[in-house]
DSSP file (Angstrom, degrees, kcal/mol; ACC not computed):
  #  RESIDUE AA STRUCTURE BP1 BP2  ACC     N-H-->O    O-->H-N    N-H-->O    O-->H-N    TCO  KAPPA ALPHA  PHI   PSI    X-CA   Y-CA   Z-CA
    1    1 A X              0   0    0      0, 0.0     6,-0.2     0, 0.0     2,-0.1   0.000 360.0 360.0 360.0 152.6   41.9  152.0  101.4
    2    2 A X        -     0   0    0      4,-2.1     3,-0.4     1,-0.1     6,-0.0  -0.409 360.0 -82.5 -92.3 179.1   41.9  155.6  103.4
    3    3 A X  S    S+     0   0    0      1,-0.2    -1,-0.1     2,-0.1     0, 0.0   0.332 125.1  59.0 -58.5  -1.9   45.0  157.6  103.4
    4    4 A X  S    S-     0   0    0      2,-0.1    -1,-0.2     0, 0.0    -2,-0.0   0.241 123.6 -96.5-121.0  15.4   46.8  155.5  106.5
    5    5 A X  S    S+     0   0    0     -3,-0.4    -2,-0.1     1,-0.2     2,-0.0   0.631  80.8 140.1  80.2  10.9   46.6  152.6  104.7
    6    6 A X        -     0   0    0      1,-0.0    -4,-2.1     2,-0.0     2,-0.5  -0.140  58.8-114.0 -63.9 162.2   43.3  151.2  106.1
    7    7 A X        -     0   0    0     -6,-0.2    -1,-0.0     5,-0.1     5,-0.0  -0.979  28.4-156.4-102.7 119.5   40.4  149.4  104.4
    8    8 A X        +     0   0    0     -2,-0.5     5,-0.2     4,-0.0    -1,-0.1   0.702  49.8 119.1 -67.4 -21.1   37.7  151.9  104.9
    9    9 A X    >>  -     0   0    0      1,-0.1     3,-0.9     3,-0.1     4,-0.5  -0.294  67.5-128.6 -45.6 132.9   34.7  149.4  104.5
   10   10 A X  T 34 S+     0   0    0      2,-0.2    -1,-0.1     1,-0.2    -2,-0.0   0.221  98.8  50.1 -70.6  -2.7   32.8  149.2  107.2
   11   11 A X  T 3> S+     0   0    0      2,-0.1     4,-2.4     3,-0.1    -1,-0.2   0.422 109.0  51.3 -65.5 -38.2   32.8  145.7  107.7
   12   12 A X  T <4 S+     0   0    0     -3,-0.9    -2,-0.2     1,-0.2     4,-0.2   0.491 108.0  48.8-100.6  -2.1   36.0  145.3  107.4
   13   13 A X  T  X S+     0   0    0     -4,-0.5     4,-0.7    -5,-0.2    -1,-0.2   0.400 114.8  49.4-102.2   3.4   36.9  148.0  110.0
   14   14 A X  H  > S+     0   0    0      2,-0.2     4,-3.5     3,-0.1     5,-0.2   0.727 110.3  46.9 -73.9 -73.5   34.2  146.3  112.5
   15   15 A X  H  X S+     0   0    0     -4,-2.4     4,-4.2     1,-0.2     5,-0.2   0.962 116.2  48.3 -55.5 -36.8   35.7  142.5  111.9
   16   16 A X  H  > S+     0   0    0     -4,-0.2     4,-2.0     2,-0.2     5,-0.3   0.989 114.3  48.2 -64.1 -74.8   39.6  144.6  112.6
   17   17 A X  H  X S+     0   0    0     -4,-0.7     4,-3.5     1,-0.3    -1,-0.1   0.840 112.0  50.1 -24.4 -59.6   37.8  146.5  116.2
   18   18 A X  H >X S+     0   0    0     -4,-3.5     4,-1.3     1,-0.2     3,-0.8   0.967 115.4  40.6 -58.1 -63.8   36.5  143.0  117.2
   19   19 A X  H 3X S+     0   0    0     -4,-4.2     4,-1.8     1,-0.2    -2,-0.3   0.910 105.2  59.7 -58.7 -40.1   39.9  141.4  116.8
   20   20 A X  H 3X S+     0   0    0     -4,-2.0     4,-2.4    -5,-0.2    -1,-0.2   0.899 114.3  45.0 -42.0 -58.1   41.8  144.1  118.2
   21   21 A X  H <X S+     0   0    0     -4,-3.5     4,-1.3    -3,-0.8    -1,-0.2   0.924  96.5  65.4 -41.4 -62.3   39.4  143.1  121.3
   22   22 A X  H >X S+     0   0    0     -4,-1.3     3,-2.1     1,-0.3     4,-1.8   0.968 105.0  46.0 -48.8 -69.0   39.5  139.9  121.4
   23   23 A X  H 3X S+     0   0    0     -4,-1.8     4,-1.4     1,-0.3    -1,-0.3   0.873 105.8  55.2 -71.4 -21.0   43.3  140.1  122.3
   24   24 A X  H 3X S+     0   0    0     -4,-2.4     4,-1.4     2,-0.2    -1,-0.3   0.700 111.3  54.6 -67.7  -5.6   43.2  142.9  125.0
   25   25 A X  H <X S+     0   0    0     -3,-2.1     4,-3.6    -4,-1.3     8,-0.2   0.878 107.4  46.8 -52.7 -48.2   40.7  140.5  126.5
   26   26 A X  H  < S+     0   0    0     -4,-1.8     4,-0.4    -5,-0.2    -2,-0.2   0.690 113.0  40.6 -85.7 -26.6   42.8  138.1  126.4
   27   27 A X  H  < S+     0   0    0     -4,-1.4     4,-0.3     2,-0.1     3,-0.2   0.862 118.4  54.7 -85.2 -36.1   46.0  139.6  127.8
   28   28 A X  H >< S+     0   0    0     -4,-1.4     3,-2.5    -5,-0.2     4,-0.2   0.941  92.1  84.2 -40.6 -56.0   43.3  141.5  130.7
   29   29 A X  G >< S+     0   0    0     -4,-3.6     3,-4.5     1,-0.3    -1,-0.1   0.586  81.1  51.0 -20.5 -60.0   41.8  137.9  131.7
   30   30 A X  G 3  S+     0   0    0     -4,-0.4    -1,-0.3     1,-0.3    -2,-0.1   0.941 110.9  48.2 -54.7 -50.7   44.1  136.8  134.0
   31   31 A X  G <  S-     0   0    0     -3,-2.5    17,-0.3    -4,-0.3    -1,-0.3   0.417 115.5-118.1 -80.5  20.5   43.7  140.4  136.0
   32   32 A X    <   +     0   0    0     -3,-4.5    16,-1.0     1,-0.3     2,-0.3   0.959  67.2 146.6  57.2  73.4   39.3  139.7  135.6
   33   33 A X  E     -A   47   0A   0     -8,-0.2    -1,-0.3    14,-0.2     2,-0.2  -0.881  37.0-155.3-155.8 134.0   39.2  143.0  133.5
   34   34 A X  E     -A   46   0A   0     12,-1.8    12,-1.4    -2,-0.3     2,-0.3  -0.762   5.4-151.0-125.3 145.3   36.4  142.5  130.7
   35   35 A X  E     +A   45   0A   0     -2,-0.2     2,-0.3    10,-0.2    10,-0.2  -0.890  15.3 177.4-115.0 152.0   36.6  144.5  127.5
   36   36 A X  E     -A   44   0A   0      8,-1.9     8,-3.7    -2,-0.3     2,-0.5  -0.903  27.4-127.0-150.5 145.1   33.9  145.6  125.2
   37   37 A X  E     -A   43   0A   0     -2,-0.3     2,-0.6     6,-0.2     6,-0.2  -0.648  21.9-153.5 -87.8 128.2   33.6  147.7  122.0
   38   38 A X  E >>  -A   42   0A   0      4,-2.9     4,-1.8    -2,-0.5     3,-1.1  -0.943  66.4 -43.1 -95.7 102.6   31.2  150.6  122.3
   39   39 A X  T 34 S-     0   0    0     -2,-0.6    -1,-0.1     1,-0.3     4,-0.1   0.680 102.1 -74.9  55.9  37.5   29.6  151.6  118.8
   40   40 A X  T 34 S+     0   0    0      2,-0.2    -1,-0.3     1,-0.1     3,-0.1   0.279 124.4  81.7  67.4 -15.5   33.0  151.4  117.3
   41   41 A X  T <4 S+     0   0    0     -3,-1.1     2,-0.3     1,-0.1    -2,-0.2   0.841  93.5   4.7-125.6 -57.5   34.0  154.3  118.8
   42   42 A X  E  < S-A   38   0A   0     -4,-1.8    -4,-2.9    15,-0.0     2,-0.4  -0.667  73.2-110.9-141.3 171.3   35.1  154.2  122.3
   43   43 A X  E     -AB  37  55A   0     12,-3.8    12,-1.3    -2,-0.3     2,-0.4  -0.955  11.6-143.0-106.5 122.4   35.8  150.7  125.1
   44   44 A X  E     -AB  36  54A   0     -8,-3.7    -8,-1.9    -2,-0.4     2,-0.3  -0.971  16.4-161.9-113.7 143.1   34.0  149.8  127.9
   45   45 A X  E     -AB  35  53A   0      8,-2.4     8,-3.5    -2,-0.4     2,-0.3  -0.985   3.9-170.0-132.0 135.7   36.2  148.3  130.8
   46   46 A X  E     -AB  34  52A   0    -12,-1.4   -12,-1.8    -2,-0.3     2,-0.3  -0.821   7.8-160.4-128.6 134.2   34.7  146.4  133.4
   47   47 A X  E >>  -AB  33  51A   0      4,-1.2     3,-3.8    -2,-0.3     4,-0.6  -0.879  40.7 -75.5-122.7 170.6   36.8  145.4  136.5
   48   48 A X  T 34 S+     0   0    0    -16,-1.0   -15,-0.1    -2,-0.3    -1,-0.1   0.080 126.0  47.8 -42.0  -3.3   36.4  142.7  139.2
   49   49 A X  T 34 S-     0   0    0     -2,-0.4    -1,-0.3     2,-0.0     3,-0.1   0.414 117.4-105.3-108.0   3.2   33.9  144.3  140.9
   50   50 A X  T <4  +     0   0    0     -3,-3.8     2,-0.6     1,-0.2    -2,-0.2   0.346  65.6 150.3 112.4  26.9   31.8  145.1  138.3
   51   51 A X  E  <  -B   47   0A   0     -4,-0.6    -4,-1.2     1,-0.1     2,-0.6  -0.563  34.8-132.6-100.4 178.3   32.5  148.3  138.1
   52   52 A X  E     +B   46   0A   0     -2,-0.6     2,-0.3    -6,-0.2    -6,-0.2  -0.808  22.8 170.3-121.6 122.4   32.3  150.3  134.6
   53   53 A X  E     -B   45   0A   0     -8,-3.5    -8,-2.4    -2,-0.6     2,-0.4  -0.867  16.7-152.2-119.1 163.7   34.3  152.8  132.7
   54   54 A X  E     +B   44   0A   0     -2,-0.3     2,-0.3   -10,-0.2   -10,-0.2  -0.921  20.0 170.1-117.1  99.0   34.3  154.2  129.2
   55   55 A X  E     -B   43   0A   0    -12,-1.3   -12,-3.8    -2,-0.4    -2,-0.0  -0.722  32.8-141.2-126.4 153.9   37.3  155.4  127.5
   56   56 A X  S    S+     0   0    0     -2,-0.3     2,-0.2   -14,-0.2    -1,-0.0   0.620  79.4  27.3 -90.1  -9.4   38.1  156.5  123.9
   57   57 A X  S  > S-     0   0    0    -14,-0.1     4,-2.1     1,-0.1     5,-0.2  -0.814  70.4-115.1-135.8 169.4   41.6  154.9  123.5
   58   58 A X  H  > S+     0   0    0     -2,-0.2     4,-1.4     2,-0.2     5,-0.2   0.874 114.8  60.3 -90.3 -18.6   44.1  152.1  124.5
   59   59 A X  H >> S+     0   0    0      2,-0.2     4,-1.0     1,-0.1     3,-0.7   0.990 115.3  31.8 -69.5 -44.3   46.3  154.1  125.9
   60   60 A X  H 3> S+     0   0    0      1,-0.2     4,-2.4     2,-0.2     5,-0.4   0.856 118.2  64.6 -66.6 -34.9   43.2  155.5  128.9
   61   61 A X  H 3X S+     0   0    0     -4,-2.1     4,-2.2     1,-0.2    -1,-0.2   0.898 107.5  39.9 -41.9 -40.8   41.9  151.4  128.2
   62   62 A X  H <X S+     0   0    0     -4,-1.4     4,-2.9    -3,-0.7    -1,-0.2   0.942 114.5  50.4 -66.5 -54.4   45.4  150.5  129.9
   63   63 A X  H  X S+     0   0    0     -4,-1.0     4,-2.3    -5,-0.2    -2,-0.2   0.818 112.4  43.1 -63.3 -41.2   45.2  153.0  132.3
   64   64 A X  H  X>S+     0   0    0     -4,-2.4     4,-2.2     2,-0.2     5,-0.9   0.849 109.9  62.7 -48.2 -52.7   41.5  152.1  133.6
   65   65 A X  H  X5S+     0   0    0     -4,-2.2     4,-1.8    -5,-0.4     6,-0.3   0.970 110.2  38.1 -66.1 -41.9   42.6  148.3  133.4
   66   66 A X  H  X5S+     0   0    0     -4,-2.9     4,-3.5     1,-0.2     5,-0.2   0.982 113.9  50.7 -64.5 -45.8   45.1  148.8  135.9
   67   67 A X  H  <5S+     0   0    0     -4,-2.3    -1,-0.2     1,-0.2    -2,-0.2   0.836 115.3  48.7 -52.5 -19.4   43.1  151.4  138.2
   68   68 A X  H  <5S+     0   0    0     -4,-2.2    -1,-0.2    -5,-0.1    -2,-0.2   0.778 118.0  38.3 -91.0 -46.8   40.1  148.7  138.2
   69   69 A X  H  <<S-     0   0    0     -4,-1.8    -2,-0.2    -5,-0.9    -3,-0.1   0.760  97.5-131.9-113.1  20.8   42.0  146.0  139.0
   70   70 A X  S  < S+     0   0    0     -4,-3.5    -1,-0.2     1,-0.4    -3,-0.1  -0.114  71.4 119.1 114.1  -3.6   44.6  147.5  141.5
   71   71 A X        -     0   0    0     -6,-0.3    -1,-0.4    -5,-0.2     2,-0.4  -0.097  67.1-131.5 -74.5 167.7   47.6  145.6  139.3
   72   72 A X        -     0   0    0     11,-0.8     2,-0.6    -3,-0.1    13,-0.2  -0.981  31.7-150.5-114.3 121.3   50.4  147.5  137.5
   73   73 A X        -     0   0    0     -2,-0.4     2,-0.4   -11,-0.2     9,-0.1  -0.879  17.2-171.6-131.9 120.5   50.2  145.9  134.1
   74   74 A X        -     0   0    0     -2,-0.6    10,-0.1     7,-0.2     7,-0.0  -0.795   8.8-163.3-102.7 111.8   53.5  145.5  131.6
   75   75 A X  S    S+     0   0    0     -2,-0.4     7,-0.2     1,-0.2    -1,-0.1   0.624  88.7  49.7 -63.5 -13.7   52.5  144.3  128.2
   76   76 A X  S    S+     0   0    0      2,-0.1    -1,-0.2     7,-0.0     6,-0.1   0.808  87.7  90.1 -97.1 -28.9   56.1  143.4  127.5
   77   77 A X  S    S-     0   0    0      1,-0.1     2,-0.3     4,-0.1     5,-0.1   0.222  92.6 -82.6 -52.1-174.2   57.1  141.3  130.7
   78   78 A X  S    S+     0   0    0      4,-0.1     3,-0.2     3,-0.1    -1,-0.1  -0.691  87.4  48.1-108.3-172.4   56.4  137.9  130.3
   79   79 A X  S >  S-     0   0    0     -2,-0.3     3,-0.7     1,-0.1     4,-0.1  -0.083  92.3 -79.7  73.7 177.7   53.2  136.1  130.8
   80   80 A X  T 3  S+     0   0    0      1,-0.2   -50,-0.2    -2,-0.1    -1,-0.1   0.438 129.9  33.4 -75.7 -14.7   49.8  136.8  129.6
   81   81 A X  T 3  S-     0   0    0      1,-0.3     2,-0.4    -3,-0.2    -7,-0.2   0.060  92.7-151.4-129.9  -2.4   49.1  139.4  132.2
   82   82 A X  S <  S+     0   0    0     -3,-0.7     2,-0.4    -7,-0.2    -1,-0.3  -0.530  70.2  12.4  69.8-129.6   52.8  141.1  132.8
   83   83 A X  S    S+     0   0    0     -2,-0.4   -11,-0.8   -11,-0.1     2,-0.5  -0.621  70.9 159.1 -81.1  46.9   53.5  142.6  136.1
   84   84 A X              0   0    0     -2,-0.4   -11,-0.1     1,-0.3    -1,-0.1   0.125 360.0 360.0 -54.9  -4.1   50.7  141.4  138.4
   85   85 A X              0   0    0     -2,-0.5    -1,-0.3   -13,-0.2   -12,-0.1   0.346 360.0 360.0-103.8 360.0   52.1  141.8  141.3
C-alpha cells in the first residue's frame, strides 16, 4: 500500500482504473458519451458526434461530458443520467 492507502501494484491499480470506468460509462450512456482510459493516466471522452477530448481528471471528464453532449449532468438527481434536460 502507498501512503493514501492505495495498493500500489500495478495490476491492481489498472483492474481499480478500469472499474472506476466502467461506471462513468455507465452513468454517461444514456447522454451517448463514451469513456476510455488513456495509458492510465488521463480519459478520453467521446460525444454523440464522435467528437474527441482528452482530459486528466473527473472533475474536466464531467465537464467535457456535458459540453459534448449539450446536457447539464447531476450525478445526485435521480436516474442514471441526472439532469438531462
Amino acid at each position: 500500500m502507498d501512503g493514501r492507502g492505495r495498493d500500489s501494484r500495478p495490476a491492481t491499480f489498472r483492474r481499480e482504473r478500469l472499474r472506476h470506468v466502467d461506471i462513468i460509462r455507465s452513468v454517461l450512456a444514456p447522454m451517448r458519451v463514451g469513456v476510455d482510459d488513456w495509458q492510465g493516466a488521463s480519459f478520453l471522452v467521446r460525444g454523440p458526434t464522435g467528437a474527441v477530448e482528452i482530459v486528466d481528471n473527473l472533475f474536466d471528464l464531467w465537464r467535457k461530458a456535458e459540453t459534448l453532449s449539450g446536457h447539464r449532468l447531476d450525478p445526485l438527481a435521480d436516474g442514471p443520467a441526472g439532469d438531462a434536460s
